[in-house]
N, C-alpha and C positions, 0 to 999 in steps of 0.2 A: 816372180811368177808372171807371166805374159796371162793378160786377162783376150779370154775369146768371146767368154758370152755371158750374159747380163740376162736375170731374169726380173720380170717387173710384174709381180702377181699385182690381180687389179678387182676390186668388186662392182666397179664400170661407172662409179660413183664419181660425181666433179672432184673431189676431195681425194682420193684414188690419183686422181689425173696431176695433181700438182707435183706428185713425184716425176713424172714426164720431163721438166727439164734436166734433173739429174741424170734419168737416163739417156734421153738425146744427146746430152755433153759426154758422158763417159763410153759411149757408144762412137761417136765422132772423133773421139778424141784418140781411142783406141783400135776403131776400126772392129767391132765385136758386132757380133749377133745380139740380140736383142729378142728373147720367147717372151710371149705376155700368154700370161694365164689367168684366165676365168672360173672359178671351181662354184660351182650349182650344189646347190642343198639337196640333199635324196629326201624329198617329200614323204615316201612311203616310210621312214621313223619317225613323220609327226601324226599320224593317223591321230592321235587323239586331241591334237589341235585341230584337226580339219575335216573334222567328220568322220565317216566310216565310205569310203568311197570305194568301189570296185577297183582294180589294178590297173583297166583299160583307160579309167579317168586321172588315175597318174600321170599314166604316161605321156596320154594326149597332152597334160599339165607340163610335164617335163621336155618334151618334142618342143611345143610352146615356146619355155622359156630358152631352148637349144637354138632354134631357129633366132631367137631376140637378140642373146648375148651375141652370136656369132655376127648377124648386123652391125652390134655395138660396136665389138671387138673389129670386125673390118674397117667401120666410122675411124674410130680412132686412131687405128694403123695408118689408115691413109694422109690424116689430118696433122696427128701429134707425132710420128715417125716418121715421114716421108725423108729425111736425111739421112736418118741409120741404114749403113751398108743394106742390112739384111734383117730383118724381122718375121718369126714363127710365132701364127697364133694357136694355144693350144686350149682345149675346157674341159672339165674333168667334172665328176659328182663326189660328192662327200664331204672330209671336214678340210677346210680351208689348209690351217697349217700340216697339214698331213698329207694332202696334196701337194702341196708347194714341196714339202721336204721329197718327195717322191720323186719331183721331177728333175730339181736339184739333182740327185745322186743319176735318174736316166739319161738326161739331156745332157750330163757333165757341166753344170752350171760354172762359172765363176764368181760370181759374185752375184748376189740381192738387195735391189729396189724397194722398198715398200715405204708406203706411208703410214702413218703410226696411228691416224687414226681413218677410218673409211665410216662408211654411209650407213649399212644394211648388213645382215647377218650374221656371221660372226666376227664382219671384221672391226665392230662395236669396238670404242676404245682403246685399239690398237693391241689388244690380247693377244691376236693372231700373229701380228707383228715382233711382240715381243717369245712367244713361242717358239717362231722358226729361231728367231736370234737364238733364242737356247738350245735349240735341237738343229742345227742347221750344220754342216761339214763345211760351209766357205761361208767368208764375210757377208752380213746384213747392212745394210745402209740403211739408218734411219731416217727419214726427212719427217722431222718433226711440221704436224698439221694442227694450228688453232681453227677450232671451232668455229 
């Protein structure tokens, strides 16, 4: 199976980022695409974390952190990819491994990058990581992250 594209979900976390020479290697070395994906938490299911806030204050919350990640996510691109043929950033809201498996099957992924453990939400302890691995239709590559 000829690998074309390489997906490297990310929660934009240093710890996140160390996966980055696996993909630059497997990307160079095969000449593949490279998607990174960011997936944003939908705020409006934690209302009872976060007060009772109007919708208009969501959203300006969510624009927010749309506007940040997408920064990040270029920072990155530019910095930690700049070798890979070709690289597509994509950001999504919802649950992490559910997203990721989504895009797998749209973008015809080849294979998955993750790091098994990440910084913030849910990608806490590498759950998420080991979810897609179960529910995923092509290979996960784990790169194991000490703390």
């Amino acid at each position: 199976m000829a690998m074309k594209k390489i997906l490297w979900p990310t929660d934009l976390s240093g710890r996140s980022q160390r996966a980055l020479p696996y993909v630059r290697s497997l990307s160079e070395k095969y000449q593949t695409e490279v998607h990174v994906l960011f997936v944003m938490e939908d705020l409006a299911h934690h209302e009872g974390w976060y007060g009772n806030f109007e919708q208009n204050h969501i959203d300006r919350i969510m624009e927010w952190e749309k506007k940040k990640s997408k920064e990040r996510l270029n920072h990155i691109c530019k910095t930690q990819l700049e070798g890979c043929p070709l690289y597509v950033r994509h950001t999504s809201v919802g649950d992490p491994g559910g997203e990721i498996v989504k895009l797998v099957e749209s973008e015809k992924v080849d294979t998955v990058v993750m790091a098994t453990r990440g910084e913030k939400g849910h990608f806490h302890d590498g759950c998420v990581t080991e979810w897609v691995a179960t529910h995923s239709s092509v290979p996960v590559k784990k790169v194991r992250i000490e703390p």
